[in-house]
N, CA, C and O atoms as a GROMACS GRO file, in nm:
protein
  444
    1UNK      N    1  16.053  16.369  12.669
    1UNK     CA    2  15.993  16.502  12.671
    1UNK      C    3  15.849  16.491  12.720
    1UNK      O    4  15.781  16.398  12.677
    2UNK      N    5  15.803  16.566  12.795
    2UNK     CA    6  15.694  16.574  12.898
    2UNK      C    7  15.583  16.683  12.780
    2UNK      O    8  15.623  16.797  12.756
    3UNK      N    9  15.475  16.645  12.729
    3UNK     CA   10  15.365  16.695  12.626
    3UNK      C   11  15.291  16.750  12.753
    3UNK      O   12  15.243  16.693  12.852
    4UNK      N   13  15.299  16.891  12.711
    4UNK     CA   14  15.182  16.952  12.817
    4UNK      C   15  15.085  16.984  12.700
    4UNK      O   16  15.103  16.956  12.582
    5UNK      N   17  14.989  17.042  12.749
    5UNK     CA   18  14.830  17.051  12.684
    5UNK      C   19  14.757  17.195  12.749
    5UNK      O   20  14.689  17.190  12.851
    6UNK      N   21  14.783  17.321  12.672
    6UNK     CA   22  14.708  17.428  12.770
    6UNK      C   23  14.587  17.422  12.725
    6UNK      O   24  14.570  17.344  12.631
    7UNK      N   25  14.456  17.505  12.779
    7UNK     CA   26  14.300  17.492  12.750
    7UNK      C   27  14.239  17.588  12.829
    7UNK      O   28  14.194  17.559  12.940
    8UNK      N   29  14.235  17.679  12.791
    8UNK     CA   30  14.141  17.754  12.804
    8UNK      C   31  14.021  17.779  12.740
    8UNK      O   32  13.999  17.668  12.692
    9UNK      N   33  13.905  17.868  12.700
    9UNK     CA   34  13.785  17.855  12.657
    9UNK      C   35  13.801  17.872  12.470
    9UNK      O   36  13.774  17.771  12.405
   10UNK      N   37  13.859  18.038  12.370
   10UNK     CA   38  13.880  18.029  12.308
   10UNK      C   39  14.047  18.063  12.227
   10UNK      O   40  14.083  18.140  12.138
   11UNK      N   41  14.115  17.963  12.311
   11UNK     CA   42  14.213  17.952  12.251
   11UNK      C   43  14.310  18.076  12.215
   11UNK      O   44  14.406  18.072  12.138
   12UNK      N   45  14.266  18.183  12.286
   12UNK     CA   46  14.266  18.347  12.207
   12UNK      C   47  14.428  18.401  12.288
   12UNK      O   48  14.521  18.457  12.232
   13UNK      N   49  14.415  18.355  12.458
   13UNK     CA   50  14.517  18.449  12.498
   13UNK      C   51  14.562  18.372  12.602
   13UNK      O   52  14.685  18.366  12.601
   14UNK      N   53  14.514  18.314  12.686
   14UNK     CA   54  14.508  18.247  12.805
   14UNK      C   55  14.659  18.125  12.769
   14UNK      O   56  14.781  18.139  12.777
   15UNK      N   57  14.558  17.996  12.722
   15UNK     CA   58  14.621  17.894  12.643
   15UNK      C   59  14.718  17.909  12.530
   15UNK      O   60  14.796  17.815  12.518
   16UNK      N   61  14.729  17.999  12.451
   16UNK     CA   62  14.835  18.057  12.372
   16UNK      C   63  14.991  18.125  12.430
   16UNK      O   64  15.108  18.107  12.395
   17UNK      N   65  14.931  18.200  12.523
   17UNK     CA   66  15.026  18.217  12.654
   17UNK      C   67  15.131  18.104  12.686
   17UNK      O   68  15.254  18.103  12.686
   18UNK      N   69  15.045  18.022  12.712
   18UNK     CA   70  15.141  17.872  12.752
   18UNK      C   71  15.192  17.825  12.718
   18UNK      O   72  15.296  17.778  12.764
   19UNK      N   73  15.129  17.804  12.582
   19UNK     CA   74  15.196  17.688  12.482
   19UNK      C   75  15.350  17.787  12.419
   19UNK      O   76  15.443  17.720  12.373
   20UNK      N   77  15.365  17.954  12.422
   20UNK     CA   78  15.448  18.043  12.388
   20UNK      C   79  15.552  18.042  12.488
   20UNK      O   80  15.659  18.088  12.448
   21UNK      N   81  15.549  18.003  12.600
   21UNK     CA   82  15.660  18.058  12.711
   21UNK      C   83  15.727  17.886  12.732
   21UNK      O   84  15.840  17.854  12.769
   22UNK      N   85  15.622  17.806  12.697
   22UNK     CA   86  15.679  17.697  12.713
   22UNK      C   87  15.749  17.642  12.519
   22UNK      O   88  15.852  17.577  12.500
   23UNK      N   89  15.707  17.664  12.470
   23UNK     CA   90  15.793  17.677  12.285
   23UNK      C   91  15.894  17.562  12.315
   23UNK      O   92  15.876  17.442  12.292
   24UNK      N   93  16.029  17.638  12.384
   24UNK     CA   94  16.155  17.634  12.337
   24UNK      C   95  16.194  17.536  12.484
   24UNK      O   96  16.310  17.497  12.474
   25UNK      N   97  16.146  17.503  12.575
   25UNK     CA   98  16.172  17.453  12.667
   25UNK      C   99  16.250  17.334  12.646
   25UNK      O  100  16.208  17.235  12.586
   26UNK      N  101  16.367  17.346  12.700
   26UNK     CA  102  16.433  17.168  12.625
   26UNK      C  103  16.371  17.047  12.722
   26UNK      O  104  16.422  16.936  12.711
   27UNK      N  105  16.275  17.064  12.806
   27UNK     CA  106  16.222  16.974  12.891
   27UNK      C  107  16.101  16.896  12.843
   27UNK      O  108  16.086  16.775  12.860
   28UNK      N  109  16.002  16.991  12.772
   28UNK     CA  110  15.884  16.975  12.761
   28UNK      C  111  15.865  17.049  12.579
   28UNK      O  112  15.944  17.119  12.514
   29UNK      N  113  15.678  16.975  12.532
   29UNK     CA  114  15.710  17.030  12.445
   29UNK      C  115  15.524  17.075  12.446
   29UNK      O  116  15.446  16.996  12.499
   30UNK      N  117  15.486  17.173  12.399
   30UNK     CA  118  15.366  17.216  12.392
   30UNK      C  119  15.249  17.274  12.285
   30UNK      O  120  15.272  17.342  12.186
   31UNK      N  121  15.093  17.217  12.342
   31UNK     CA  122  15.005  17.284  12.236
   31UNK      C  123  14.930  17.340  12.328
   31UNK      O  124  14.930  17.324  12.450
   32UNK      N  125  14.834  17.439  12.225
   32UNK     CA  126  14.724  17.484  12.332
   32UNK      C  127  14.563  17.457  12.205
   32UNK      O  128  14.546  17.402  12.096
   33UNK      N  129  14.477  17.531  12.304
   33UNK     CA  130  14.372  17.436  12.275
   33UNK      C  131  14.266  17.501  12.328
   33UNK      O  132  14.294  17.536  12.443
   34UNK      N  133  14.094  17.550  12.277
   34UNK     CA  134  13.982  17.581  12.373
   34UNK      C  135  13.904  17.532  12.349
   34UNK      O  136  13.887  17.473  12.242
   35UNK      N  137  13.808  17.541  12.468
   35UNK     CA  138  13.711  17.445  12.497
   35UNK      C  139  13.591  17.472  12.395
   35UNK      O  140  13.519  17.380  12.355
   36UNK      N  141  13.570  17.634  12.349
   36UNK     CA  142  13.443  17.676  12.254
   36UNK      C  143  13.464  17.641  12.124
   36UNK      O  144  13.571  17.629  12.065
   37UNK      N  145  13.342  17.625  12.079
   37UNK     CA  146  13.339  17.565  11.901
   37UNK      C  147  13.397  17.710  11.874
   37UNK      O  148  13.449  17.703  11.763
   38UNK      N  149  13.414  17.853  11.930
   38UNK     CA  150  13.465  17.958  11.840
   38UNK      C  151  13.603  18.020  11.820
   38UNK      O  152  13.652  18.120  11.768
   39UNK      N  153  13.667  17.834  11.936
   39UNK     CA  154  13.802  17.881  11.971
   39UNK      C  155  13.872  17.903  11.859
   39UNK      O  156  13.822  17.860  11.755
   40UNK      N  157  13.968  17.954  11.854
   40UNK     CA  158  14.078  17.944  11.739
   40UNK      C  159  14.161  17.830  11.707
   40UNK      O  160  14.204  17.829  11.592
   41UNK      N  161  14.200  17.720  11.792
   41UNK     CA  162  14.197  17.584  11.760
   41UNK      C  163  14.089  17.527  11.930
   41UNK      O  164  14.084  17.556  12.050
   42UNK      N  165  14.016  17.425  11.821
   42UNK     CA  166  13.947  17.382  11.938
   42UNK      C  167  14.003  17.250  11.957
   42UNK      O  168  14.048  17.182  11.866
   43UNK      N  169  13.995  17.196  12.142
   43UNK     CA  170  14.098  17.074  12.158
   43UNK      C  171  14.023  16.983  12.112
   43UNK      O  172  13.903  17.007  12.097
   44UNK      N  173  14.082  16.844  12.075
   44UNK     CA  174  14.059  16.732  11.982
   44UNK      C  175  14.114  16.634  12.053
   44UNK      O  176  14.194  16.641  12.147
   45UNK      N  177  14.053  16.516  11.988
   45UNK     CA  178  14.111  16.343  12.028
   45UNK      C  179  14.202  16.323  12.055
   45UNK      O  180  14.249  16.252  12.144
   46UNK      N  181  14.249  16.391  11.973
   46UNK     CA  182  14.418  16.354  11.908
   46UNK      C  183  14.448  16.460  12.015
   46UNK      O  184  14.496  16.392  12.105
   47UNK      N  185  14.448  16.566  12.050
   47UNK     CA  186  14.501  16.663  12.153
   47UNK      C  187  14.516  16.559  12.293
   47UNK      O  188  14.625  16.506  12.310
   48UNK      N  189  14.436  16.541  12.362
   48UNK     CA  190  14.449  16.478  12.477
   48UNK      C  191  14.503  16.363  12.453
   48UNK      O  192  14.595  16.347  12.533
   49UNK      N  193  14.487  16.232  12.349
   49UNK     CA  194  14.559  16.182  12.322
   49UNK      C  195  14.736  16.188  12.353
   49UNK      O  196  14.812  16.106  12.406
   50UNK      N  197  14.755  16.298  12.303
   50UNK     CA  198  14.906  16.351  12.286
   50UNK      C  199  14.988  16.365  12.399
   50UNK      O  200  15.099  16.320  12.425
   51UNK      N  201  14.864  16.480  12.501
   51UNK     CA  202  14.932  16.512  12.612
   51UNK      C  203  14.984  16.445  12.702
   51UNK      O  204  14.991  16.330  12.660
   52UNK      N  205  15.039  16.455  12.840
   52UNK     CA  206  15.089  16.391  12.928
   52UNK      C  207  15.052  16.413  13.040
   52UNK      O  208  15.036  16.334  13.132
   53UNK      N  209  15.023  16.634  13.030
   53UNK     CA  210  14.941  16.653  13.141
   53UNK      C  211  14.897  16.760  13.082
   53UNK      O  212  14.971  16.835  13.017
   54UNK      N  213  14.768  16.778  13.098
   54UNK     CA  214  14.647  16.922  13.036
   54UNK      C  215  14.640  16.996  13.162
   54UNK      O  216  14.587  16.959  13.268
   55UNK      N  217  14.695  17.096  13.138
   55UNK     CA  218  14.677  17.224  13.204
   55UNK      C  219  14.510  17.340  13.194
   55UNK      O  220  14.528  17.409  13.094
   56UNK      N  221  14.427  17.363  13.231
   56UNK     CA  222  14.315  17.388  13.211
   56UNK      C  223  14.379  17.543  13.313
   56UNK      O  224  14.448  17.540  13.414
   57UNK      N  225  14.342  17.627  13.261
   57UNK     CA  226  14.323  17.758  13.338
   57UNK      C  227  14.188  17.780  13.451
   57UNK      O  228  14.198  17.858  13.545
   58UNK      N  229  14.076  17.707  13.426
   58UNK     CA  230  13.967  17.730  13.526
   58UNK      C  231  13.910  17.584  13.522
   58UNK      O  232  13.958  17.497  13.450
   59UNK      N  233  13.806  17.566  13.603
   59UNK     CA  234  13.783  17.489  13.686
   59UNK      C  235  13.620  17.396  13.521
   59UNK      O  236  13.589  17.289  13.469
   60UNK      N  237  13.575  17.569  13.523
   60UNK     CA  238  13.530  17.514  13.394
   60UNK      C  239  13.590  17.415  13.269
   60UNK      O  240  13.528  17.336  13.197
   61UNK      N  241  13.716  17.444  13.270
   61UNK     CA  242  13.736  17.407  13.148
   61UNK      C  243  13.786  17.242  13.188
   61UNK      O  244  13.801  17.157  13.101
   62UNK      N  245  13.801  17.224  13.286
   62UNK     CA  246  13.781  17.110  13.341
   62UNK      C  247  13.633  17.003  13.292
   62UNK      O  248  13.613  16.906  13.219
   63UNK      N  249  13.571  17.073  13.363
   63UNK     CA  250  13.450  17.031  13.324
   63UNK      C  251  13.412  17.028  13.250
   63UNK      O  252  13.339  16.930  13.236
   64UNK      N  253  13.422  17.133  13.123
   64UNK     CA  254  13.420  17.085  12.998
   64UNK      C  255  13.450  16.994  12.930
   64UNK      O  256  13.360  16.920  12.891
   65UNK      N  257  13.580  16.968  12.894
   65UNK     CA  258  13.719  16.864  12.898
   65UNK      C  259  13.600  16.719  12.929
   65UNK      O  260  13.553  16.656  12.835
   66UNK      N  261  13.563  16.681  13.103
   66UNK     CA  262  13.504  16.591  13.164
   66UNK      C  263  13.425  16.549  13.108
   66UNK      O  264  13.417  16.426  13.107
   67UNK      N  265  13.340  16.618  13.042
   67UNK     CA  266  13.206  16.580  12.965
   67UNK      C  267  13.219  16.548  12.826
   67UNK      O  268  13.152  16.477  12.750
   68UNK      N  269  13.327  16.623  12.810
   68UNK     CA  270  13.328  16.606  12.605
   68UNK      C  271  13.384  16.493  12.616
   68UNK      O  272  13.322  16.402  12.562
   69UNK      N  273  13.514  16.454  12.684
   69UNK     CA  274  13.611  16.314  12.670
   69UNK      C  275  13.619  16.255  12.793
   69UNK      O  276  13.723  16.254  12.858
   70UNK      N  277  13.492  16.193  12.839
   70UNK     CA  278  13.473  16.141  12.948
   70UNK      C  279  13.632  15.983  12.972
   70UNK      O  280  13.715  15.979  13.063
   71UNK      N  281  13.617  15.893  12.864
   71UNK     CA  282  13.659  15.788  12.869
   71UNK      C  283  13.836  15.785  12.845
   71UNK      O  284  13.925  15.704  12.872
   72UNK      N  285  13.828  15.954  12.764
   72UNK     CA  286  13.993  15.968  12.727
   72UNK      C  287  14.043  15.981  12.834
   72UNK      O  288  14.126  15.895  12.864
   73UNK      N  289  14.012  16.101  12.944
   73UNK     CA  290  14.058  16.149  13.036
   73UNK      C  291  14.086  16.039  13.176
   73UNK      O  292  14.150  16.084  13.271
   74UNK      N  293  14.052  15.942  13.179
   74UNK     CA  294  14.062  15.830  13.290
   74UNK      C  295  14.178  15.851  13.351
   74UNK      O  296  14.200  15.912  13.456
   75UNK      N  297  14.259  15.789  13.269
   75UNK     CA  298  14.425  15.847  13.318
   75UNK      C  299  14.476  15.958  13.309
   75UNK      O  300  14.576  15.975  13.378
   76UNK      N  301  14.428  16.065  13.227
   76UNK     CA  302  14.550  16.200  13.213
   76UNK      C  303  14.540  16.280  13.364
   76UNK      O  304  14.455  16.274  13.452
   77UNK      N  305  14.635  16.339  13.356
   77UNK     CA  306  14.677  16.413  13.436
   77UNK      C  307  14.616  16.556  13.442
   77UNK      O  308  14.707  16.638  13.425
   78UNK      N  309  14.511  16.609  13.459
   78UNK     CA  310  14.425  16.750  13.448
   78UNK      C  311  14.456  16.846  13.584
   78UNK      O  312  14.396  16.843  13.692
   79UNK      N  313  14.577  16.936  13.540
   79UNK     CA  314  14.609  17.046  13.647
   79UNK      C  315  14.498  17.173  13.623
   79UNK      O  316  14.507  17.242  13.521
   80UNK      N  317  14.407  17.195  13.710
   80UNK     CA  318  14.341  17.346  13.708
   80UNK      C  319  14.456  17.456  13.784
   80UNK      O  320  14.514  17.432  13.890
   81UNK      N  321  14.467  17.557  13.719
   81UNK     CA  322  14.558  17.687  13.680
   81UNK      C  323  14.503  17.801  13.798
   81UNK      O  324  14.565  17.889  13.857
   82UNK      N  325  14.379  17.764  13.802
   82UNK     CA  326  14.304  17.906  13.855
   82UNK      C  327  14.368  18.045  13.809
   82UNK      O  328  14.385  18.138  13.888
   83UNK      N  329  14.396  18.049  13.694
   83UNK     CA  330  14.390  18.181  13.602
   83UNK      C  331  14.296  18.250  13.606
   83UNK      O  332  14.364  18.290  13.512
   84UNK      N  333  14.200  18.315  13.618
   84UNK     CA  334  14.079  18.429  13.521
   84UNK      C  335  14.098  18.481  13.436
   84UNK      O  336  14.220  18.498  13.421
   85UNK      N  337  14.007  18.546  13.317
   85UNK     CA  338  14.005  18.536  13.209
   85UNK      C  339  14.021  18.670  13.201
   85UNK      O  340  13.926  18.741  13.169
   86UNK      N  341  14.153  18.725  13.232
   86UNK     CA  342  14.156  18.922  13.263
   86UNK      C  343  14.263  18.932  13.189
   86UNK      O  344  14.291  19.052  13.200
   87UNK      N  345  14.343  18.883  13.119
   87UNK     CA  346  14.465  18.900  13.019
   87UNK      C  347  14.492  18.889  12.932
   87UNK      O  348  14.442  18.784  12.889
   88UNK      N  349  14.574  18.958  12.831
   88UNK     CA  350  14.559  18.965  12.710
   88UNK      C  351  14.668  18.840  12.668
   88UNK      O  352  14.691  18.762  12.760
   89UNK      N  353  14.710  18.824  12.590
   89UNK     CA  354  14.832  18.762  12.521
   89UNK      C  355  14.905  18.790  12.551
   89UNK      O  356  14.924  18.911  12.542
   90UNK      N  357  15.033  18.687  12.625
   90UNK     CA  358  15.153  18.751  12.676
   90UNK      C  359  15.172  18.880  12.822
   90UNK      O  360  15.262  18.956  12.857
   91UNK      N  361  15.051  18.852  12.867
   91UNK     CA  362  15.087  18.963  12.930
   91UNK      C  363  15.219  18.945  13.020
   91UNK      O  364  15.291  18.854  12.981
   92UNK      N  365  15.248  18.993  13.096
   92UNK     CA  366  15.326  18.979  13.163
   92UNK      C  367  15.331  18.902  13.320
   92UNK      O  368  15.430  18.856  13.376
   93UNK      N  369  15.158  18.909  13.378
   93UNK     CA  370  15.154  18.868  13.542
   93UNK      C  371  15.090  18.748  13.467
   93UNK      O  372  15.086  18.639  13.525
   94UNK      N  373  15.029  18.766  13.309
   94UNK     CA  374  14.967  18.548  13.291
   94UNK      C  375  15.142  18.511  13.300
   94UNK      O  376  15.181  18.423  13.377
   95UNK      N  377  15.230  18.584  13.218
   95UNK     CA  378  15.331  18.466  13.197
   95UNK      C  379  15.398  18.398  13.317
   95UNK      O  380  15.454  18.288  13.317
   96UNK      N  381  15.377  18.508  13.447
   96UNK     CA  382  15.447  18.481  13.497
   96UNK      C  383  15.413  18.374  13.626
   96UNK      O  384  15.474  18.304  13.707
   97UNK      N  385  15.245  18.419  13.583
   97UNK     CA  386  15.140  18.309  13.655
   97UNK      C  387  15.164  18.145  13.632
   97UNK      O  388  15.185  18.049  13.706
   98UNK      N  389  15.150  18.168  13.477
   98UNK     CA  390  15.184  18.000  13.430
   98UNK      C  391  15.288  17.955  13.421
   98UNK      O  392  15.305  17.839  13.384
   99UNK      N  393  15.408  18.059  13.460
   99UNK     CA  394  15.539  17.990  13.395
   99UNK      C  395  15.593  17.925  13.566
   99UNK      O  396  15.654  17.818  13.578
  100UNK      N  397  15.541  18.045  13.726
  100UNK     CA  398  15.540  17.953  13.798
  100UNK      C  399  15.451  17.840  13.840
  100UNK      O  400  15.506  17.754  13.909
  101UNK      N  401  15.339  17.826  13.815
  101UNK     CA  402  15.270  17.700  13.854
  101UNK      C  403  15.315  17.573  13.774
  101UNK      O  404  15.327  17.460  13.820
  102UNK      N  405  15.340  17.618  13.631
  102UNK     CA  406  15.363  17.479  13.574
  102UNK      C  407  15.523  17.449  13.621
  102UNK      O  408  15.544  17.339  13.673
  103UNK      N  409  15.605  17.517  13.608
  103UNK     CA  410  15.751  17.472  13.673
  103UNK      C  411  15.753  17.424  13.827
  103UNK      O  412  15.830  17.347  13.883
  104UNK      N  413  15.610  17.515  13.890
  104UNK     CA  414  15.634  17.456  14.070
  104UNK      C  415  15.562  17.270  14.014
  104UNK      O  416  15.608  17.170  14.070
  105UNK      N  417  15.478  17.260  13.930
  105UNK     CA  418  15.424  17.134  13.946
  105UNK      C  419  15.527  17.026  13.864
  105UNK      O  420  15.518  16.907  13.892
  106UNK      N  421  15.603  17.060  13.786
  106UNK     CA  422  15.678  16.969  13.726
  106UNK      C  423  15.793  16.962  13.773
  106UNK      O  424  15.871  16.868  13.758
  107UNK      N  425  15.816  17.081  13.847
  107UNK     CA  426  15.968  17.062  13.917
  107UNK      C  427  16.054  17.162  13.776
  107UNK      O  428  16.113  17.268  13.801
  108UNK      N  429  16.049  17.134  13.708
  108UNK     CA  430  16.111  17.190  13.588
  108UNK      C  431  16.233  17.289  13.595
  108UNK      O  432  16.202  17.393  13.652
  109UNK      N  433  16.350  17.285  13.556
  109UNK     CA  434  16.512  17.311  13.558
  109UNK      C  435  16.460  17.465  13.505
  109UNK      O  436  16.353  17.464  13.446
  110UNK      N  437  16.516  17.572  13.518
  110UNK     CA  438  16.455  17.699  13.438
  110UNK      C  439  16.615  17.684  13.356
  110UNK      O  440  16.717  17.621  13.384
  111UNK      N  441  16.578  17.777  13.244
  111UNK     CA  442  16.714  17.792  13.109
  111UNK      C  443  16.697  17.916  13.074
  111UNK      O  444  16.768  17.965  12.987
   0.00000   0.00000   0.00000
């Protein structure tokens, strides 16, 4: 099973999004995660640790990510999303934003 890692800033709608559409996936299995101390879970050691590949919605959160866990990140795999931060939870054009980029990048079987 392929550990993805979503990340956006606070964890609120973006990254929650992801880690929700991807749940039940029998391929993959998922958390999400933001980059602000005011996120609602903020990502951790043990988060990137885990993953296989971190999905970042912007370019920032990249860079964030870069600086906080300079030495973790060597090897992981960091896909930027180019999302913007215009959607609520679930909307309907994020889900359908992330559900094709991460399936065009993994190849991923749809169910």
């Amino acid at each position: 099973m392929t550990k993805l890692l979503f990340i956006c800033s606070r964890n609120q709608w973006r990254s929650p999004t992801g880690e929700h559409v991807f749940k039940h996936h029998p391929e993959v299995v998922a958390r999400s995660a933001g980059t602000s101390p005011n996120a609602k879970k903020t990502v951790s050691v043990n988060d990137i640790q885990w993953a296989d590949v971190i999905f970042v919605m912007e370019h920032k959160h990249k860079q964030r990510l870069q600086t906080r866990f300079t030495r973790l990140l060597n090897y992981k795999d960091i896909q930027v999303l180019d999302i913007p931060d215009e959607y609520q939870y679930m909307d309907a054009e994020l889900v359908e934003l992330i559900t094709l980029s991460v399936d065009d990048y993994l190849s991923l079987s749809t169910y």
